[in-house]
C-alpha positions as CSV (number, residue, x, y, z in Angstrom):
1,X,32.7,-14.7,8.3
2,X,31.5,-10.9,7.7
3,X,33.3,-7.9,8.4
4,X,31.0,-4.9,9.8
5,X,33.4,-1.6,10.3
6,X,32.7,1.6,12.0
7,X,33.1,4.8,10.3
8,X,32.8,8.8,10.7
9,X,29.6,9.3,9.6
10,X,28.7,12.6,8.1
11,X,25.4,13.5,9.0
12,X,22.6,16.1,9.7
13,X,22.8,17.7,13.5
14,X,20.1,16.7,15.8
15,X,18.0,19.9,14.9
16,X,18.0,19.3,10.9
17,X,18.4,15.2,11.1
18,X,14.6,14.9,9.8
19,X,14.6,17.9,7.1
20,X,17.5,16.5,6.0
21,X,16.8,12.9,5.7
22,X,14.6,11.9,2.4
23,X,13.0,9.4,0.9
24,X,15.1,7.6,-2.3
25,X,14.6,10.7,-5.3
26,X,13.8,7.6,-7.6
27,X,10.8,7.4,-5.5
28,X,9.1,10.9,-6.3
29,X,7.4,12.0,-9.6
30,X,9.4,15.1,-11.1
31,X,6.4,17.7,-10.2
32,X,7.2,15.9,-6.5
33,X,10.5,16.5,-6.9
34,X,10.1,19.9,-7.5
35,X,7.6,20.9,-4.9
36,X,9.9,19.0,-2.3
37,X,13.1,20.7,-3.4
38,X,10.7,24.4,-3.6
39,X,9.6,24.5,0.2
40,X,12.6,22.5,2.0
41,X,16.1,24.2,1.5
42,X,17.6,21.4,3.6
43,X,16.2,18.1,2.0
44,X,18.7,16.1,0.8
45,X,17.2,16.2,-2.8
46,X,19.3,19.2,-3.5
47,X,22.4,17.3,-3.5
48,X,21.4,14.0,-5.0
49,X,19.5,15.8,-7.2
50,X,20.9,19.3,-7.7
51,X,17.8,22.0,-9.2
52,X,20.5,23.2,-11.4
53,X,21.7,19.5,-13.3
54,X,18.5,18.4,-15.2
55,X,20.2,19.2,-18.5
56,X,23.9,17.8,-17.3
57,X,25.2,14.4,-17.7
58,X,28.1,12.4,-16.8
59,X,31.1,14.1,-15.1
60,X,29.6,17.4,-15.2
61,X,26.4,16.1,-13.4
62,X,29.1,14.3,-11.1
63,X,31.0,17.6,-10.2
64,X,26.8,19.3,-9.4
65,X,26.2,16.8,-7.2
66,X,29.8,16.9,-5.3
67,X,29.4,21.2,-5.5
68,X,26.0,20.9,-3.9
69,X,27.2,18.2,-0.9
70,X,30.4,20.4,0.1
71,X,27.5,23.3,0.0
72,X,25.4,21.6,2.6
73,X,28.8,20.7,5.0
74,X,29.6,24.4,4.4
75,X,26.1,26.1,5.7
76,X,26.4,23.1,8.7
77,X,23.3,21.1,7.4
78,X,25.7,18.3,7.2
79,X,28.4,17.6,9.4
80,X,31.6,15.3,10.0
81,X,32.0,13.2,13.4
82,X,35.0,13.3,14.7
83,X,35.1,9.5,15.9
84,X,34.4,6.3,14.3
85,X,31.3,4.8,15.2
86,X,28.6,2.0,14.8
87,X,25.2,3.2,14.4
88,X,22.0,1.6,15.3
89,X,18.7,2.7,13.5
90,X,15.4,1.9,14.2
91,X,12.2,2.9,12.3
92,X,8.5,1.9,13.4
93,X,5.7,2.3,10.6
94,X,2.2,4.4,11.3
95,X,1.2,0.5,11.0
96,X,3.2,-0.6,13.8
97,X,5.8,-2.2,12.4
98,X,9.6,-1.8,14.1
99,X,12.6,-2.8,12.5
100,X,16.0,-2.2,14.2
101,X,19.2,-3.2,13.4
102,X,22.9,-2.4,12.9
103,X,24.2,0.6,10.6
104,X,28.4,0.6,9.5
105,X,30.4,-0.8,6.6
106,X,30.8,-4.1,5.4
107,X,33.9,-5.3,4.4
108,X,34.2,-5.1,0.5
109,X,36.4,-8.3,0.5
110,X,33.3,-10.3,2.3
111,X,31.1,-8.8,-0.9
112,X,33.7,-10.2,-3.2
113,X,33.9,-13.6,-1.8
114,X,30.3,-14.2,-1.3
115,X,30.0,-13.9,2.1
116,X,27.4,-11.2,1.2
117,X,25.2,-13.8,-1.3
118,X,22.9,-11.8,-3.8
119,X,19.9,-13.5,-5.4
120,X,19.9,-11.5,-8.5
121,X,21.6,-10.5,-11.5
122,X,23.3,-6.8,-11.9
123,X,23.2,-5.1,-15.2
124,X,27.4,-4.2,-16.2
125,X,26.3,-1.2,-17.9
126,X,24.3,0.4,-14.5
127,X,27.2,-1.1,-12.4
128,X,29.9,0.9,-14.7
129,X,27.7,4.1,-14.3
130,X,27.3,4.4,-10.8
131,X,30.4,3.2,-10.2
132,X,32.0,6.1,-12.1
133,X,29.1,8.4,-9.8
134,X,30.6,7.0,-6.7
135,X,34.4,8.0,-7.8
136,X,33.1,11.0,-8.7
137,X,31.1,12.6,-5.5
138,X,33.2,10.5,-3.1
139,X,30.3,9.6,-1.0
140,X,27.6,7.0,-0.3
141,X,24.3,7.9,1.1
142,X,21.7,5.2,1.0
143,X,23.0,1.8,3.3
144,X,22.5,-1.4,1.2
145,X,20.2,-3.6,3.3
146,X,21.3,-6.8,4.2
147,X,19.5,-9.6,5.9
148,X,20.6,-12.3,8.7
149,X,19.0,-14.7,10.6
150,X,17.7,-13.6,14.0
151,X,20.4,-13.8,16.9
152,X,19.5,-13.3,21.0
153,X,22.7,-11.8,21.1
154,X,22.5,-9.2,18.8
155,X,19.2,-8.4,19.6
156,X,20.7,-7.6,23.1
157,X,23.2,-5.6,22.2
158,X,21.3,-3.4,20.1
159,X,18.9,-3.1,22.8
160,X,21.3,-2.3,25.8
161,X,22.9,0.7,23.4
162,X,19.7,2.4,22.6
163,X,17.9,2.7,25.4
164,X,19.2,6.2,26.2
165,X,18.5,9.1,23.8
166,X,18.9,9.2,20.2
167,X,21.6,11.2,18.2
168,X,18.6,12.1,15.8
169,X,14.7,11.2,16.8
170,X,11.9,12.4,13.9
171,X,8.7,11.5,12.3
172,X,8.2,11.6,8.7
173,X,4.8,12.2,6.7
174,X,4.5,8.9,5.8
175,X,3.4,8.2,9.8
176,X,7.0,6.8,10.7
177,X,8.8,7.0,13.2
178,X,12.8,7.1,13.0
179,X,16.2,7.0,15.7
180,X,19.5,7.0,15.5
181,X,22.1,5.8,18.7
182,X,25.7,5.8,18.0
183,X,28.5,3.3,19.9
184,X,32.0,4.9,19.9
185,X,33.1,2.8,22.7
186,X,36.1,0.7,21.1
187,X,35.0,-2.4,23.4
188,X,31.8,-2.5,22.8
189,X,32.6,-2.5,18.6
190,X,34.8,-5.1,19.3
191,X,32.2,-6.8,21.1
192,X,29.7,-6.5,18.2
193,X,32.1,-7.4,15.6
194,X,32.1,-10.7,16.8
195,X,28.9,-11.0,16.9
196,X,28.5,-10.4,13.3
197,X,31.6,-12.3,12.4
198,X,29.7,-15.4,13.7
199,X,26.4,-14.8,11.4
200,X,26.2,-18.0,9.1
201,X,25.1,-15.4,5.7
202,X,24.2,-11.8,5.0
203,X,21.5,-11.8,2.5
204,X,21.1,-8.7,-0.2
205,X,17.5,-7.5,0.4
206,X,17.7,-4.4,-1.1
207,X,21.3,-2.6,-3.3
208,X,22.1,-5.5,-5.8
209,X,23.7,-2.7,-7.7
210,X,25.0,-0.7,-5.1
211,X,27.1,-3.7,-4.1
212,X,28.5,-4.6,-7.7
213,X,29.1,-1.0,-8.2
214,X,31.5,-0.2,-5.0
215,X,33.3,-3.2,-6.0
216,X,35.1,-1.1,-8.2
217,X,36.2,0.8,-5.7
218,X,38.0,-1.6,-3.7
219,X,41.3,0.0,-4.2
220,X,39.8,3.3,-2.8
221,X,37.3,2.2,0.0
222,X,37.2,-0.2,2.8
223,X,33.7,-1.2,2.6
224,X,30.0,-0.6,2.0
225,X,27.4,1.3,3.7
226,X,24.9,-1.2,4.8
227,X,22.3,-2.1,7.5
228,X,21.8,-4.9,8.9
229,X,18.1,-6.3,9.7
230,X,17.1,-9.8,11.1
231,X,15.2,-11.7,8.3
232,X,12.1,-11.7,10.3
233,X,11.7,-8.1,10.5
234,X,11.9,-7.6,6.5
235,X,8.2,-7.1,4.8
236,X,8.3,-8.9,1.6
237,X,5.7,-7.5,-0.9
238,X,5.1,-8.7,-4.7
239,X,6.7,-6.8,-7.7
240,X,3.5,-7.0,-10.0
241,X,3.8,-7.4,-14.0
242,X,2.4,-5.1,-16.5
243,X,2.3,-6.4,-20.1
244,X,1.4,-3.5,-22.7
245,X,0.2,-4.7,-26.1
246,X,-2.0,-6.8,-28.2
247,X,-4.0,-9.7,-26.4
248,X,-2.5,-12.9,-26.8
249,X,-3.9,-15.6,-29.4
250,X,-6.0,-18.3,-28.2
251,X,-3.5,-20.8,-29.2
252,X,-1.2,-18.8,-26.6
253,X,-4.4,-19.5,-24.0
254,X,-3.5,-23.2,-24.6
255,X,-0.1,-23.4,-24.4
256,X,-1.1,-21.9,-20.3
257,X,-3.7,-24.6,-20.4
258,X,-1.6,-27.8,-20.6
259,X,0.1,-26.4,-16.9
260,X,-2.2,-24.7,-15.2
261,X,-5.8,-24.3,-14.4
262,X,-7.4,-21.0,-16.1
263,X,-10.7,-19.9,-14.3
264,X,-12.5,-16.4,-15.1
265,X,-13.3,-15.3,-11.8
266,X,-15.2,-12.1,-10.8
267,X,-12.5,-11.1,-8.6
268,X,-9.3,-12.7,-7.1
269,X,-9.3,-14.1,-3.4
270,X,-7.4,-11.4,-0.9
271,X,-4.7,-12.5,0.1
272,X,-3.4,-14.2,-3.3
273,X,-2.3,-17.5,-2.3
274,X,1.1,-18.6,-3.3
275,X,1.3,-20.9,-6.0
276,X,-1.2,-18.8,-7.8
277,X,-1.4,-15.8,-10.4
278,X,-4.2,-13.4,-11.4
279,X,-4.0,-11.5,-14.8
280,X,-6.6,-8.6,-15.0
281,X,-7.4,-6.9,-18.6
282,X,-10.0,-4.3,-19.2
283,X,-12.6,-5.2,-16.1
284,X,-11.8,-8.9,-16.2
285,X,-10.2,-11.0,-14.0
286,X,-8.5,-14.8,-14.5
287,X,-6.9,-17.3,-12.0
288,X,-3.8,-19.1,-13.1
289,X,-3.1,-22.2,-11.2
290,X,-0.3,-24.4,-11.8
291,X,-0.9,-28.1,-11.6
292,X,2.7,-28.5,-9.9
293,X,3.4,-26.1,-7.6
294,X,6.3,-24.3,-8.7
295,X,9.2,-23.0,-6.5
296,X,9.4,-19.5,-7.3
297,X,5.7,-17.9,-8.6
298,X,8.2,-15.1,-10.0
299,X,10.1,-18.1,-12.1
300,X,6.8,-19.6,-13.2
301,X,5.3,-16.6,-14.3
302,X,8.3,-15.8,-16.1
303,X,8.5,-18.9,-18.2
304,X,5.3,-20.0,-18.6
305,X,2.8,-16.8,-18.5
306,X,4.5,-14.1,-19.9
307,X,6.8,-16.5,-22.2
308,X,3.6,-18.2,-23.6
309,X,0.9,-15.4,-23.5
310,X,3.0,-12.5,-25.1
311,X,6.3,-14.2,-26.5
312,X,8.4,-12.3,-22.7
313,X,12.0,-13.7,-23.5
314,X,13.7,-10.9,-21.1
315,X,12.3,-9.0,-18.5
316,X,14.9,-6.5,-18.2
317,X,15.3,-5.5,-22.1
318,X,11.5,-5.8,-23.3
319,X,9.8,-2.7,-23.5
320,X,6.3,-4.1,-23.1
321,X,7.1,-4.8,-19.6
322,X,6.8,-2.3,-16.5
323,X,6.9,-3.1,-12.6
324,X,4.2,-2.3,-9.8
325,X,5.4,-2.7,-6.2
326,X,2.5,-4.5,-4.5
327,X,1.9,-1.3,-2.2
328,X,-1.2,-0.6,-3.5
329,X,-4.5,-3.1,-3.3
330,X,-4.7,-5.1,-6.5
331,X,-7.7,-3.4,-7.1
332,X,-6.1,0.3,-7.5
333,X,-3.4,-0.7,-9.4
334,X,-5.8,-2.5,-11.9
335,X,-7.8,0.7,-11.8
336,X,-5.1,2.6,-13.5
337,X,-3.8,0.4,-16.2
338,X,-5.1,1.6,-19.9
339,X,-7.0,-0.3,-22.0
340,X,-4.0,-2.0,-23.9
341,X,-2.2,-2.7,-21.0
342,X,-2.7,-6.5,-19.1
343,X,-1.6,-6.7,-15.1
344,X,-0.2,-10.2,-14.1
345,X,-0.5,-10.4,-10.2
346,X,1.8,-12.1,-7.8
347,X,1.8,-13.5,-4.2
348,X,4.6,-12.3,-2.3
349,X,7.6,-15.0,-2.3
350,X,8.6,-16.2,0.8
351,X,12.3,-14.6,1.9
352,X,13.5,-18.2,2.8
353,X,13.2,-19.1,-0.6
354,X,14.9,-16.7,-1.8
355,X,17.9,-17.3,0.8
356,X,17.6,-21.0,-0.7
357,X,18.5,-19.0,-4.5
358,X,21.2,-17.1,-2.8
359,X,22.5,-20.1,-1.1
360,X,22.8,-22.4,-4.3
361,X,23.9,-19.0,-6.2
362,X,21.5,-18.5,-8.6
363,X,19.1,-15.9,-9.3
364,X,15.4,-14.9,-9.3
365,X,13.9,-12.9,-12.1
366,X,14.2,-9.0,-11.9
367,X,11.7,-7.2,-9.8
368,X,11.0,-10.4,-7.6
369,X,10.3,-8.8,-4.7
370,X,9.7,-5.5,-2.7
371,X,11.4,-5.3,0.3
372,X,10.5,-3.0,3.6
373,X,11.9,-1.5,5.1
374,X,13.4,1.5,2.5
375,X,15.8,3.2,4.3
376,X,15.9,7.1,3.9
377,X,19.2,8.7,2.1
378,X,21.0,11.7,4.0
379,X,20.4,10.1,7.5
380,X,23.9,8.8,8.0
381,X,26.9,9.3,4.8
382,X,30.1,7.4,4.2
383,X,32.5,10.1,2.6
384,X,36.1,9.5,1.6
385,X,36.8,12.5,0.1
């Protein structure tokens, strides 16, 4: 049984909601960065990401970043509701594609008893770190994303409450479109609450960390920032291996060779199939086919390609190993690898399975999957400060 609780967002007014709002600032190069933060006093980046705390770490970074928020409340580009809420949020791609679902806070006792079920393993080290960032700014600004299975009812009730006009309503470069409705309306919360409190599982799709982290905040905090999505309106794209270093041995080609087919190919078949892998190095392109289909690609790959190809015992300490979000045609991100570097690509796993992980409580590789859709920081805040 889940918990979702409403809150008093702190949030853009309708006139700035889309300056504001801003992609994750993980997701833009430093020159980006930059240039974003150069032409766009409002953007968000300024307070995750204060101009003046590149050289600052730990509790003096903590104290920029809390400066910066109280800044924005101050000049009125962010602002406090005065009534709890429940948001809906709905955002439609330039390709089409509408997700919409319900915004609030879930319960931090259902993340510590497993009604929210992960499906992969948290670092202690990042978890103590952004932890100590949380305690420190008082603030969350990016929902984790959580998936259930689809329900009529729900569907319905985020329907009826937002067909009238949006709190916020923007476009963003990218071709998306994005709304925001907000339910104050203690009967109707009540209403959805038991909705939710009847969903079977929530399912981490996206803030593994995020979760682990406000766990050490239960003391402080009621809940999480999340936003919740049926499972079949998630886009589930590969997380693509790059290996960088010498080629392997030919006995390391046999090893491969006692379970799986190896075929040269000229290029690899569009879509990837699942149960297959492609590696690419320097204008050359190989099929890997197990003879038993495996369960997880991400699992095989793991233990049999990159374990027997380049001597991979952990993807989240070796060096050698970088990530590329299958975003990008196979083709492009093959363009840009150097000559010492070999790309291992992946069909996208299928979300069930990895509900099956999270239901048995065990744990896919790191990097497994991409998920859509990524969810904009500075739209909606949960402050307790």
């Amino acid at each position: 049984m889940a918990s979702i609780l409403p809150f008093a967002a702190v949030r853009p007014p309708r006139s700035k909601a889309g300056l504001v709002s801003t992609r994750s600032y993980m997701s833009y190069t430093p020159g980006q960065l930059r240039e974003k933060q150069a032409t766009n006093p409002f953007s968000f980046l300024h307070v995750i990401h204060p101009l003046l705390a590149d050289s600052l770490k730990g509790e003096k970074y903590y104290a920029a970043v809390r400066s910066a928020y109280e800044s924005f409340l101050a000049k009125g580009y962010l602002k406090q509701e005065a009534e709890e809420g429940l948001w809906i949020y709905e955002q439609t791609t330039h390709e089409g594609h509408r997700v919409k679902g319900l915004l609030g806070l879930i319960s931090l006792k259902d993340v510590a008893s497993g009604e929210v079920k992960p499906h992969e393993k948290t670092l202690s080290k990042r978890e103590d770190l952004f932890s100590k960032y949380l305690k420190a700014v008082g603030f969350q600004t990016e929902p984790v994303l959580l998936s259930h299975v689809d329900r009529n009812d729900l569907r319905q009730w985020l329907d009826q409450h937002s067909a009238g006009r949006p709190e916020a309503e923007f476009a963003t470069a990218d071709g998306s479109e994005h709304s925001l409705w907000v339910v104050t309306h203690r009967e109707e919360i009540a209403k959805v609450q038991g909705i939710v409190s009847t969903l079977h599982s929530l399912y981490i799709a996206d803030g593994h960390h995020r979760c682990a982290s406000s766990l050490h905040l239960q003391n402080e905090i009621p809940g999480i920032l999340a936003f919740l999505v049926p499972d079949s309106q998630l886009v589930v794209r590969p997380f693509h291996r790059v290996v960088t270093g010498n080629p392997p041995n030919e006995t390391a080609w046999e090893r491969v060779k006692e379970f799986a087919q190896v075929e040269k190919v000229t290029r690899l078949p569009d879509p990837l199939p699942r149960g297959s892998m492609g590696i690419y190095h320097q204008k050359s392109w190989w099929m890997v086919t197990p003879f038993i289909q495996p369960f997880l690609d991400v699992s095989w790959c793991s233990d049999h390609l990159l374990a027997s190809l380049w001597d991979v015992k952990d993807l989240r300490t070796d060096k050698r190993i970088s990530f590329q979000a299958g975003t990008e045609s196979v083709e492009r991100i093959a363009e840009k690898c150097s000559k010492d570097q070999w790309l291992v690509v992946l069909a996208p796993t299928l979300w069930s399975s990895v509900e099956t992980i999270a239901d048995r409580k065990e744990s896919m590789p790191p990097k497994s999957t991409y998920i859509e859709p990524k969810l904009r920081s500075g739209l909606t805040l949960f402050s307790w400060k």
